[in-house]
C-alpha positions as CSV (number, residue, x, y, z in Angstrom):
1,X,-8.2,60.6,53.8
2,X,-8.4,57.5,51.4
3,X,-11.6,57.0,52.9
4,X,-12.6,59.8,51.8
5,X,-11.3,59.9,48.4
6,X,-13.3,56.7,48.0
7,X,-16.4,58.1,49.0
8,X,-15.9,61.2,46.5
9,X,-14.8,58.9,44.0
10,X,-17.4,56.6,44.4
11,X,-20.5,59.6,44.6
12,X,-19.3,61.2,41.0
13,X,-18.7,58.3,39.2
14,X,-21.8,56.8,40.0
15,X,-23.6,59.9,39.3
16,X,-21.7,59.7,35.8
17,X,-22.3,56.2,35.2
18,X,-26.3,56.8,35.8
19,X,-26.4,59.2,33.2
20,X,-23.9,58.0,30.7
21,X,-26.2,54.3,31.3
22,X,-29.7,56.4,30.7
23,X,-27.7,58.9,27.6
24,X,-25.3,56.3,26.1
25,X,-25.5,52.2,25.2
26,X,-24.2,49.9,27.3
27,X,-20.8,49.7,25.7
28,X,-19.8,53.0,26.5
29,X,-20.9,52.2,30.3
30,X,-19.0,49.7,30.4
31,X,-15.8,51.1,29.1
32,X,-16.0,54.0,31.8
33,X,-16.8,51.5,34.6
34,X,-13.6,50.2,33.7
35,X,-11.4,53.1,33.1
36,X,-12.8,54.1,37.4
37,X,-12.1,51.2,38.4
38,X,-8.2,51.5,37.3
39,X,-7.8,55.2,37.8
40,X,-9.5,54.4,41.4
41,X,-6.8,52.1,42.4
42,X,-4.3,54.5,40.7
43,X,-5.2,57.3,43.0
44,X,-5.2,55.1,46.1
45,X,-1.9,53.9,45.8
46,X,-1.1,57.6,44.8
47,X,-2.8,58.9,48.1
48,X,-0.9,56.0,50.3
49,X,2.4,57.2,48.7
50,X,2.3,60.7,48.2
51,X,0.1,61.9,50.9
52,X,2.5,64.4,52.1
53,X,3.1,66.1,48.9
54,X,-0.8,65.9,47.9
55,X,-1.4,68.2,51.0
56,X,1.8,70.3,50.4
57,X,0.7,71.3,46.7
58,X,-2.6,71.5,47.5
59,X,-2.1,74.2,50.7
60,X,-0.2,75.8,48.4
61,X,-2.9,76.4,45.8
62,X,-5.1,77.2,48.9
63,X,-2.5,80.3,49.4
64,X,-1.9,80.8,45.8
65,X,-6.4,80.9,44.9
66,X,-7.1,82.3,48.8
67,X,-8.2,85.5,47.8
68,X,-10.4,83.9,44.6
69,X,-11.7,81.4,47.1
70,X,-12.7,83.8,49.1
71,X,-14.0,86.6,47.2
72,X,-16.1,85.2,45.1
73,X,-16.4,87.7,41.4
74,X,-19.1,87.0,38.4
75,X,-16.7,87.6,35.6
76,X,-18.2,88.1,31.8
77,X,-18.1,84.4,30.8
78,X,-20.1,83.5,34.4
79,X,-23.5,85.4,33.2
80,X,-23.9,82.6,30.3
81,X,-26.4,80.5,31.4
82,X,-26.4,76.9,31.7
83,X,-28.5,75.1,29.6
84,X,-29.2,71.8,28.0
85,X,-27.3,72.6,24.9
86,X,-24.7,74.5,26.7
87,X,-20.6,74.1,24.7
88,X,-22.4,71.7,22.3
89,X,-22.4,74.7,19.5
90,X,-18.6,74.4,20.1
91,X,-18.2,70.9,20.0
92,X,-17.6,70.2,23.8
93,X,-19.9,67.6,24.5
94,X,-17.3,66.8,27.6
95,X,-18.1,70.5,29.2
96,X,-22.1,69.9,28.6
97,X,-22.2,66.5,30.7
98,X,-19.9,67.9,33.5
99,X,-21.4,71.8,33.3
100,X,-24.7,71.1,32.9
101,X,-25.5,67.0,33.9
102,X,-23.5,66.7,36.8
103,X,-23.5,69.6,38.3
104,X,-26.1,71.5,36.9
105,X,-24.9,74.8,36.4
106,X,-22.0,77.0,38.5
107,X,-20.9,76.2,41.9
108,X,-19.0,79.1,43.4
109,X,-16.6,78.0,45.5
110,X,-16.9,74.6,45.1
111,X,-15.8,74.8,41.1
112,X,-12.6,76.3,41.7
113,X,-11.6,73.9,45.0
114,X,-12.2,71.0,42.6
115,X,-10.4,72.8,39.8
116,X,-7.4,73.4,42.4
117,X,-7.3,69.6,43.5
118,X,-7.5,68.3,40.5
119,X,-3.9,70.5,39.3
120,X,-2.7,69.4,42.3
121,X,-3.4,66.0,41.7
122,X,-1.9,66.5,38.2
123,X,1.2,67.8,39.3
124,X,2.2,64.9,42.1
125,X,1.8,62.2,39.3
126,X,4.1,64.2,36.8
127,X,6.4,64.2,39.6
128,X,6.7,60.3,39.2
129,X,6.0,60.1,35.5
130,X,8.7,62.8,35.4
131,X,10.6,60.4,38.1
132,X,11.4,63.7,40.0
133,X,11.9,62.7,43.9
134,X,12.6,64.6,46.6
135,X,13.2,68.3,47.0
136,X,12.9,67.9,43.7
137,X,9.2,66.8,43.5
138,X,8.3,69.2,45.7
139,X,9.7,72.3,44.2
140,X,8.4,71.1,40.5
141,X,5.0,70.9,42.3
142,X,4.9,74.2,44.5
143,X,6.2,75.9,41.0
144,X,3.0,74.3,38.7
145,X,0.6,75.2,41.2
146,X,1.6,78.9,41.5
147,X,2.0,79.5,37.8
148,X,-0.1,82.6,37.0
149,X,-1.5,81.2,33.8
150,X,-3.7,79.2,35.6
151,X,-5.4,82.0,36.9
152,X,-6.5,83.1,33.3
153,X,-7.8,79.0,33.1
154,X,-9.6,79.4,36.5
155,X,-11.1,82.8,36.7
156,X,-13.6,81.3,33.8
157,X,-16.0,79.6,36.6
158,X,-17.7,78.1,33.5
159,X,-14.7,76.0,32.9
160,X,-12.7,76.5,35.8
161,X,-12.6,72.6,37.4
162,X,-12.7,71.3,33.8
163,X,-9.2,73.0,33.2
164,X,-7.7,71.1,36.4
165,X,-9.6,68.2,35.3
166,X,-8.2,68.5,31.7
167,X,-4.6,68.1,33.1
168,X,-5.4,65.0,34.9
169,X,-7.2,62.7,32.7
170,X,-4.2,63.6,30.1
171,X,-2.0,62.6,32.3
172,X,-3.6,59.1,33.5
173,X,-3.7,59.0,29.6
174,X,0.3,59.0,29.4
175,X,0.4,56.4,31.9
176,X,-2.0,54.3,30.1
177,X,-0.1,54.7,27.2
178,X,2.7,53.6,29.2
179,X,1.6,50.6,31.0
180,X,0.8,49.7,27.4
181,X,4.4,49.6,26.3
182,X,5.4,48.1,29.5
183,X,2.8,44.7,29.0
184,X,3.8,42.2,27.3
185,X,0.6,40.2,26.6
186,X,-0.8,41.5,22.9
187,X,-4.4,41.9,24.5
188,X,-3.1,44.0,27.7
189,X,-1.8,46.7,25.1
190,X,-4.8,46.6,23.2
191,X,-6.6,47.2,26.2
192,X,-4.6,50.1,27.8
193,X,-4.1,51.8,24.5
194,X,-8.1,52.0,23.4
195,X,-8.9,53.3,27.8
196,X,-6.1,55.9,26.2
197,X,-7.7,56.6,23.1
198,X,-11.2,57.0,24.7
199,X,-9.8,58.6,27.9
200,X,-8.3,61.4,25.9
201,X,-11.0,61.5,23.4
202,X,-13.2,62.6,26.0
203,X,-10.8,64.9,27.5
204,X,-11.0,66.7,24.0
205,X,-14.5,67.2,24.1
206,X,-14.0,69.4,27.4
207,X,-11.8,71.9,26.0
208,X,-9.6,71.3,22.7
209,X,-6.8,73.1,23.6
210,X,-5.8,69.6,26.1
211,X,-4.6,68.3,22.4
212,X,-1.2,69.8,23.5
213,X,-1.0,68.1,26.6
214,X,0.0,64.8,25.7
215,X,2.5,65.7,23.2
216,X,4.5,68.1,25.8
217,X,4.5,65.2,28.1
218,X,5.7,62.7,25.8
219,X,8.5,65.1,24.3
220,X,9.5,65.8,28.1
221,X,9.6,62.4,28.8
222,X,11.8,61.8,25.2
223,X,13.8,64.3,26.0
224,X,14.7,62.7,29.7
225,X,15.5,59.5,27.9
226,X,18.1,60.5,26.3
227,X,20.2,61.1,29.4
228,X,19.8,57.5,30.4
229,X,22.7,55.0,29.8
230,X,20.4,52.4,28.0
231,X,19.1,55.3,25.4
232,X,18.2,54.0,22.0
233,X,17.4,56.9,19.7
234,X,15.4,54.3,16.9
235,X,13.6,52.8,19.4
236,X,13.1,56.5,21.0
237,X,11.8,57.8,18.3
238,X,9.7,55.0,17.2
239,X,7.7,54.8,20.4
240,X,7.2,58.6,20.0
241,X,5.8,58.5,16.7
242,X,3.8,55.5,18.3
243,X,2.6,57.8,21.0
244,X,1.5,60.8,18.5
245,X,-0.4,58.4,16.3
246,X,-2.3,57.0,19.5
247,X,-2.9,61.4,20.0
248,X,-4.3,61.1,16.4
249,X,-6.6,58.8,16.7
250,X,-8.3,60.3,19.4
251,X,-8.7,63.5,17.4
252,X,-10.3,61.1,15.5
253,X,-12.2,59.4,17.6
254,X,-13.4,62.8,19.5
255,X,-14.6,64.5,15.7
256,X,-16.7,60.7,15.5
257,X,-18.1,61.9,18.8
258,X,-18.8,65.4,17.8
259,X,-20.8,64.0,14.8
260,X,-22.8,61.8,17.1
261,X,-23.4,64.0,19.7
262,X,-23.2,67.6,19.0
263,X,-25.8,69.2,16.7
264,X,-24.3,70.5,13.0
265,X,-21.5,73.1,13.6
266,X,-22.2,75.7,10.9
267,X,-19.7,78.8,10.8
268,X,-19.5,78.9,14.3
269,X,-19.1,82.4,15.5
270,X,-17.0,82.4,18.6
271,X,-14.5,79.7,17.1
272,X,-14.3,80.9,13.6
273,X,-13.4,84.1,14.9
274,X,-10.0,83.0,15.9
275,X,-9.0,82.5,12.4
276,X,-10.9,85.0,10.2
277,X,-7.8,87.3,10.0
278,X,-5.4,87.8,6.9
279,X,-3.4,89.5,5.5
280,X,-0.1,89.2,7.4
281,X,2.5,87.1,7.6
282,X,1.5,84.8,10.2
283,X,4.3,82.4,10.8
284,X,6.4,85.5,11.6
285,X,3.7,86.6,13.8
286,X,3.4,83.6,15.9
287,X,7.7,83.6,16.6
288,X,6.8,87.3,17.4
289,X,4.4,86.0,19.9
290,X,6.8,83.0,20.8
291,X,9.5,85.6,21.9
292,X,7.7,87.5,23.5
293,X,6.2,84.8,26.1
294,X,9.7,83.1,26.4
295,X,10.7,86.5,27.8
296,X,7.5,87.2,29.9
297,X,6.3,90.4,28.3
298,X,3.1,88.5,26.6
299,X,0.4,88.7,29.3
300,X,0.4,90.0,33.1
301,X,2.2,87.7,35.8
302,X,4.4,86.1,33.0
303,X,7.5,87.6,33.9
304,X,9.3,85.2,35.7
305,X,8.4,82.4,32.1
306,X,12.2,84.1,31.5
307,X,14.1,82.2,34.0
308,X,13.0,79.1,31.8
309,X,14.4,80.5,28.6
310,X,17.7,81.5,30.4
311,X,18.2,78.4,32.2
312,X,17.7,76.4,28.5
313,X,20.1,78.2,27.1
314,X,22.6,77.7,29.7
315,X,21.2,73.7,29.4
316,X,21.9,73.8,25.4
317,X,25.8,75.2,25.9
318,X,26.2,72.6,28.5
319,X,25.3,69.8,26.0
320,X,27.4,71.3,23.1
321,X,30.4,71.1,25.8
322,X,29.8,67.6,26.4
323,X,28.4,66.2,23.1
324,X,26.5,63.1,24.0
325,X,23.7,63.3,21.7
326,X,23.8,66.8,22.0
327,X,21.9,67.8,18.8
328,X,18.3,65.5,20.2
329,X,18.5,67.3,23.3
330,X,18.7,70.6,21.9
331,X,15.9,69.8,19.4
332,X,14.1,68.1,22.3
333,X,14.2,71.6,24.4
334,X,13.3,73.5,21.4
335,X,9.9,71.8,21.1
336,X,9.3,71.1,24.6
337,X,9.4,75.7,24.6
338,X,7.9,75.8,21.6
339,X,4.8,73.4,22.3
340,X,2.8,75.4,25.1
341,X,2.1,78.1,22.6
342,X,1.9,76.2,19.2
343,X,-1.6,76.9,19.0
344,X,-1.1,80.6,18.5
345,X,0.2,79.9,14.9
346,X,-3.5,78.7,13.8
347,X,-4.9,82.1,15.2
348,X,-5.2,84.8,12.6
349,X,-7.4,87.6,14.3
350,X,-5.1,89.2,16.5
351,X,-6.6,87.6,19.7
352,X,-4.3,85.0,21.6
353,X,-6.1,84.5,25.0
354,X,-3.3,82.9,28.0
355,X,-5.6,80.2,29.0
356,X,-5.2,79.0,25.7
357,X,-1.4,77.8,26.9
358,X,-2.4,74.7,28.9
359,X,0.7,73.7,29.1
360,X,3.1,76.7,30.2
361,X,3.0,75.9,33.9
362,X,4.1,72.1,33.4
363,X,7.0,73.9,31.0
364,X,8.0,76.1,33.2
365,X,8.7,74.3,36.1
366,X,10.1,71.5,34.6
367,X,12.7,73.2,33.0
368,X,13.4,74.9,36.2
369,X,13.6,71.3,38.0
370,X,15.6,69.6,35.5
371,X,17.8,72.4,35.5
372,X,18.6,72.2,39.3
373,X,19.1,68.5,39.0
374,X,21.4,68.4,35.3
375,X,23.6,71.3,37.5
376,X,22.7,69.5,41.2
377,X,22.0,72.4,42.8
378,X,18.7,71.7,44.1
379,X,19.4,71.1,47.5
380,X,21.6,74.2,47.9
381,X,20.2,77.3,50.2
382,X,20.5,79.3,47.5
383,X,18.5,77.4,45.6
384,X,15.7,77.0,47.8
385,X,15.4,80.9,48.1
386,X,14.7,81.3,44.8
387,X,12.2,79.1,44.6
388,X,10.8,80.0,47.4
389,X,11.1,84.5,45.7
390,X,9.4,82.6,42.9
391,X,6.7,81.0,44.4
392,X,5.7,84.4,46.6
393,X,5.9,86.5,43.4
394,X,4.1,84.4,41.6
395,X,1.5,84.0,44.2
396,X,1.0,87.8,44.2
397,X,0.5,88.3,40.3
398,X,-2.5,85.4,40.9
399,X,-4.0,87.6,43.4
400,X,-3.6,90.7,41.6
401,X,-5.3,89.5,38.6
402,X,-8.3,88.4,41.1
403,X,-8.4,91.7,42.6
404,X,-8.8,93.5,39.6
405,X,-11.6,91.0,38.2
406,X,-12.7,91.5,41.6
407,X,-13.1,95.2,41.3
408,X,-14.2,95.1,37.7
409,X,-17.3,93.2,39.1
410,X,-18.0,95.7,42.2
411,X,-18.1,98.3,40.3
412,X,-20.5,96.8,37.4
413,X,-22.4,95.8,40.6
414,X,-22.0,99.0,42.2
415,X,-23.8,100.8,39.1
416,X,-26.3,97.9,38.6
417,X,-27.5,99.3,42.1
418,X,-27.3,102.9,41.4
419,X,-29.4,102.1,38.2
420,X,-32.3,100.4,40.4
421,X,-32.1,102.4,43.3
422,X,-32.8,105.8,41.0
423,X,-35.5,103.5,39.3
424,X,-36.8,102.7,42.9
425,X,-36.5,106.2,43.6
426,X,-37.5,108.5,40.9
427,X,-40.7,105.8,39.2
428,X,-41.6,103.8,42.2
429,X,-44.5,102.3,39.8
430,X,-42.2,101.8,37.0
431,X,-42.2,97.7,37.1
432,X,-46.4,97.7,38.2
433,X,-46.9,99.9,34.8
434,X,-44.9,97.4,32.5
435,X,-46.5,94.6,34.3
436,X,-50.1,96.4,33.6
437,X,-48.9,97.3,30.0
438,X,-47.8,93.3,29.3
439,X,-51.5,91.7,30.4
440,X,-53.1,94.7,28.8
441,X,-51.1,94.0,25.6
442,X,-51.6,90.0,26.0
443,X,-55.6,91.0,26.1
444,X,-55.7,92.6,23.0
445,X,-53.8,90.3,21.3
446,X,-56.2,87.6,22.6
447,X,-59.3,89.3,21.0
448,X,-57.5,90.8,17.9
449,X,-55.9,87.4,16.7
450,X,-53.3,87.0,14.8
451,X,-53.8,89.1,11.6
452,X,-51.6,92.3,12.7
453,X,-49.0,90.2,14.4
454,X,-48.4,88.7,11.2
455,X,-48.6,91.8,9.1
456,X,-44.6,93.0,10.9
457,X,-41.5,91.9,11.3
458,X,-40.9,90.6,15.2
459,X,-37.1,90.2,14.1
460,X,-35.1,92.4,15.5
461,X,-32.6,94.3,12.8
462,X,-29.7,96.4,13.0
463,X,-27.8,98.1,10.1
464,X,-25.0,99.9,10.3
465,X,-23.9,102.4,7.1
466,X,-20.2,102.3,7.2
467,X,-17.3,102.7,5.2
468,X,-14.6,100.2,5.8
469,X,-11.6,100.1,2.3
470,X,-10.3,96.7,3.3
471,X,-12.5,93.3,3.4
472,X,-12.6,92.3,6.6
473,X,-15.3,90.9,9.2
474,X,-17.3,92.8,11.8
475,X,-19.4,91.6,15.1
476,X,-22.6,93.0,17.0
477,X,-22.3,91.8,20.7
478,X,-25.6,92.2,22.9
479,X,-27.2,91.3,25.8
480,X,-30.1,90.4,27.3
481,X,-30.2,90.9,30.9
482,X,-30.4,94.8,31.0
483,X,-26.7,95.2,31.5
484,X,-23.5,96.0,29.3
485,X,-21.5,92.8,30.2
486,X,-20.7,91.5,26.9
487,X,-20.4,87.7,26.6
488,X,-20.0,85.4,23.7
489,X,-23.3,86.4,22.1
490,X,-22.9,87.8,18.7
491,X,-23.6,88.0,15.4
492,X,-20.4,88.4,12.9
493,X,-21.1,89.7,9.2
494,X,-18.1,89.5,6.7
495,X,-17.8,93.0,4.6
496,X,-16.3,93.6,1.4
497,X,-13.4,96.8,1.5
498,X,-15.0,99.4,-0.6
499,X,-14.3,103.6,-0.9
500,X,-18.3,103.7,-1.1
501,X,-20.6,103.8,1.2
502,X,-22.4,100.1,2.7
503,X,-24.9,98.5,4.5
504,X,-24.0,95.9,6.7
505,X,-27.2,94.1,8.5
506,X,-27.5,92.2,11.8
507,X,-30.3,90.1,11.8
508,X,-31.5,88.8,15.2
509,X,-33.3,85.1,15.9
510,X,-37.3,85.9,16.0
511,X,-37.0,84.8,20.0
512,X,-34.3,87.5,20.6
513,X,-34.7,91.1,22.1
514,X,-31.4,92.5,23.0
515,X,-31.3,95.3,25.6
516,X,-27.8,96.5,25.0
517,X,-25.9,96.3,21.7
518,X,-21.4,96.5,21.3
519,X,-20.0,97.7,17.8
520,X,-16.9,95.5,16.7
521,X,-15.5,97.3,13.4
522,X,-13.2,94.7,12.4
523,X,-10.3,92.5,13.3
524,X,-8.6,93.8,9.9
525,X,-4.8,94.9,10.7
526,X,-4.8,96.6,7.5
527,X,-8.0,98.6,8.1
528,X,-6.5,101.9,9.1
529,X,-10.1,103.4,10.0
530,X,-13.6,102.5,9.6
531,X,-16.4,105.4,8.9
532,X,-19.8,104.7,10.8
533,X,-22.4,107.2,9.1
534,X,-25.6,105.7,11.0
535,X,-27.2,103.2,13.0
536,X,-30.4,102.0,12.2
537,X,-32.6,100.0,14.4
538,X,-35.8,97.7,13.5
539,X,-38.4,96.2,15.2
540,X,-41.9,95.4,14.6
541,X,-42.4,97.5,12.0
542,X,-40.3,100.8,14.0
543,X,-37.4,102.1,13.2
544,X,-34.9,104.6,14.4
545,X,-32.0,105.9,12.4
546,X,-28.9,107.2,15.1
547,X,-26.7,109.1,12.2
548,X,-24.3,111.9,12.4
549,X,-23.4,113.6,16.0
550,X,-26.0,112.0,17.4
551,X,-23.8,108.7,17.4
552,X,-21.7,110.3,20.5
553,X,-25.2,110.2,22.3
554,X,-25.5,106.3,21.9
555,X,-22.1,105.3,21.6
556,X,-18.7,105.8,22.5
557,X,-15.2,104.2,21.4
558,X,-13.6,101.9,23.8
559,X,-10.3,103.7,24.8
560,X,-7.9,101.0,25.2
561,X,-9.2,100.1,21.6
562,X,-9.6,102.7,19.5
563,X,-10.6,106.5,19.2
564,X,-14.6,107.7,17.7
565,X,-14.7,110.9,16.2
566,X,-18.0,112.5,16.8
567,X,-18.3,114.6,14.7
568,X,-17.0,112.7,11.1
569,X,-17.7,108.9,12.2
570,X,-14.2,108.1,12.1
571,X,-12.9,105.0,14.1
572,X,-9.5,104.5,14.2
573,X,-7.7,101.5,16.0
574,X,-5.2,102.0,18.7
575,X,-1.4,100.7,18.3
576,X,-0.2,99.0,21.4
577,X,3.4,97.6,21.2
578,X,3.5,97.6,17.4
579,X,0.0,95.5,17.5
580,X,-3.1,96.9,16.3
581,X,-6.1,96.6,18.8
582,X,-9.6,95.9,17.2
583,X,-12.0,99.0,17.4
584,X,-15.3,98.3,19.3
585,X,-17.7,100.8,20.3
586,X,-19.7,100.3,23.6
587,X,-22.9,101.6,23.9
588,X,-23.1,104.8,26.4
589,X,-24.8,103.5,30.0
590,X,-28.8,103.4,29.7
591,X,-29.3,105.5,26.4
592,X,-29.3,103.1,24.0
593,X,-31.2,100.5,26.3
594,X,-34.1,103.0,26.5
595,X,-33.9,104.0,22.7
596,X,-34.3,100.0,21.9
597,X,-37.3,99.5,24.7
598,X,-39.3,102.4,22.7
599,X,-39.5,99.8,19.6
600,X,-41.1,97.3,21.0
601,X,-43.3,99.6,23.0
């Protein structure tokens, strides 16, 4: 097995190190030929030690992912392709070199295996960084892996082994960190605390949520501290404030990167989104949010995320009763539940995805270990059988989240083939005219020149006449492949609120032709309703106007969203739990494909 780990380790890295040698200068070649050669002797004394518990967590993914592994689904985010300036738009530099220089694109299969060893991997070294031992290790490690959160990471094949690989490097991070307050020569520290810096600097650049990582682990580990005999709360709290000032210089450091690497990031549509709300009070908004993920009701397979909030309270009477220190180890547990979902307070549009909570899993079960040791109960039957009801149950909202994305796809699919086969079918010469059409076209545009191309407009428009009261911001999603399986691609447009009637125009990139279009009409919660009088499409100097009734012929309101009436325009949003859902309209099967193909005919 080490053998082989050597020969993995060794193929990647020197893969990496090729292109990092032909992208980068020498100095950054040389600072990652050091940081493998120390995390390759970390792992082979891990695999030497731990062996047994690497293949216990890692079989247990296996179960956990089986029915992923096996079933192999093209979810929304999958259909992006991979190209040279894939992520960069978003500042992940990180995600382009592994995405689209390593491995060149998506791996099914192979993406999420990696993905699964690489948690797996993560979870064994928290074990000792966590000094769990044991029963102990092994339950903190069965309940990481089976976490459901990490399906909402994983079912994202575009990111799916970067989110296993985000917890890992994070974590060789902390130790780095570590050996650096452990050393006692000046230069060692220097040393481990810059492979730190860089290590998690790069780790940013994958996906920025990993910020969070390092500061759960380091409050966790603060937090264990406190129990031990030789606890010094100054020095405690020194070397924590030490610790988050190393996390803020590699913010730093990473935003240096992003400047260097990453083309300018101007108004960004797909992360300026996530805070383009107002209006409401958001603090109270996000301790809404809180509340409702320490009790499980947030997002499907959470449920059981309530044992953790039980067993800390049960934790914080316990350390009232006794007294030692109790007030930092209440604070302490307070932050180490409040952490995971921090990052929902910066979100004002309504939209807080799960796989935005990196860190839940690691929370979750390590409140549930420490717990069973602070009581020592760990090794009672009892005990064991929950874990064990835990594990199973958790291991069945994983694959029930997989089956419906699963069915989700077959279906698309399913349609996709109904769609060609009536094609097939019904205009067997339907692909030999357009093919005749395009050369015929290309020949008169060869001995016609350029003079009428230049006299229209090749940019594809869309204006929508609306009637929204409250300012708020609205998107046009479309695609390009033919189908109705809305990505990232968009185009937002910020409104004023107004009791009159207003244009609000979408204007496309010369070299784009959508085939499908999807009507967002706000992320507003104040916007009660939203009147859509018309829709007028442009191209090459056509245009068709969709207005009135005829809307319900193109479009149609998204019912878990909102409701579209006909006959007035009127979109309303749908209340769900006390929270307003954003209105979309989707566009209805092959109508509105055909009515866009007739402009640039």
């Amino acid at each position: 097995m080490v053998v082989f780990h050597n020969f993995i380790c060794i193929f990647f890295a020197n893969k990496i190190l090729f292109l990092l040698e032909y992208k980068f200068n020498y100095y950054f070649y040389a600072t990652f030929k050091l940081i493998h050669c120390i995390m390759t002797d970390l792992l082979k004394k891990e695999f030497e030690d731990y062996f047994k518990m690497y293949a216990y967590t890692f079989f247990l993914s296996i179960i956990a992912f089986g029915f992923a592994l096996s079933n192999y689904t093209l979810s929304v985010d999958n259909e992006i392709p991979i190209i040279s300036n894939f992520a960069l738009d978003t500042g992940r530099w990180g995600q382009n070199l592994i995405r689209y220089h390593i491995f060149n694109g998506h791996l099914p299969y192979f993406t999420l295996l990696l993905s699964l060893l690489s948690f797996s991997l993560a979870a064994v070294r928290l074990t000792k960084l966590l000094n769990f031992t044991g029963v102990s290790a092994y339950i903190f490690c069965g309940l990481f892996i089976t976490f459901p959160q990490l399906a909402y990471e994983v079912v994202f094949n575009m990111m799916a082994d970067i989110a296993g690989l985000g917890i890992l490097f994070s974590v060789f991070s902390v130790e780095l960190f570590m050996k650096g307050f452990d050393s006692n020569l000046m230069a060692r520290k220097i040393l481990f605390f810059s492979l730190g810096v860089l290590l998690t600097a790069f780790t940013l650049s994958t996906y920025q949520a990993f910020i969070l990582v390092i500061p759960t682990i380091c409050i966790i580990l603060f937090f264990k501290s406190t129990f031990e005999v030789s606890f010094n709360l100054k020095y405690a709290i020194k070397r924590l404030l030490f610790q988050g000032g190393l996390v803020i210089l590699s913010s730093v450091v990473y935003y240096l990167s992003v400047k260097i690497i990453c083309p300018p990031i101007e108004d960004s549509g797909y992360l300026s989104s996530f805070i383009s709300g107002g209006g409401n009070n958001h603090f109270l908004d996000f301790f809404s949010i809180w509340f409702k993920n320490l009790t499980g009701s947030f997002f499907y397979g959470e449920r059981l995320f309530v044992i953790t909030l039980i067993m800390s309270i049960f934790l914080s009477i316990h350390f009232f009763i006794n007294r030692k220190n109790a007030f930092i180890r209440f604070i302490s547990l307070f932050l180490i539940l409040l952490l995971p979902f921090i990052m929902s307070i910066a979100i004002t549009n309504g939209y807080h995805p799960p796989r935005l909570y990196v860190t839940s899993n690691m929370v979750f079960a390590f409140v549930i270990v420490f717990s069973f040791d602070y009581f020592k109960i760990n090794l009672l039957t009892i005990s064991k059988t929950a874990v064990t009801l835990i594990i199973v149950t958790n291991i069945y909202f994983i694959t029930t989240l997989f089956l419906t994305s699963n069915k989700i796809y077959q279906h698309d699919r399913r349609i996709a083939e109904k769609i060609d086969n009536t094609i097939q079918t019904k205009y067997p010469d339907f692909f030999c005219f357009f093919c005749f059409v395009g050369c015929k076209d290309k020949a008169n545009d060869n001995a016609e020149g350029t003079k009428d191309s230049q006299s229209t407009s090749k940019q594809f428009k869309v204006t929508l006449r609306v009637i929204a009261q409250k300012t708020d911001s609205f998107c046009l999603l479309y695609t390009e492949d033919g189908t109705i399986n809305f990505g990232e691609q968009g185009i937002w447009k910020g409104i004023e609120g107004s009791e009159n009637e207003q244009s609000v125009q979408f204007d496309f990139p010369e070299e784009i032709f959508p085939t499908s279009l999807r009507i967002d009409l706000g992320i507003e919660k104040e916007q009660s309703q939203v009147t859509l009088k018309s829709v007028i499409l442009e191209y090459n100097g056509k245009r068709r106007e969709i207005s009135g009734s005829e809307l319900g012929l193109f479009f149609r309101g998204n019912e878990n969203n909102c409701t579209f009436d006909v006959a007035t325009g009127v979109v309303k949003p749908v209340i769900k739990d006390g929270v307003r859902q954003n209105p979309c309209l989707y566009p209805s099967e092959t109508a509105l494909s055909a009515e866009i193909k007739k402009l640039a005919q």
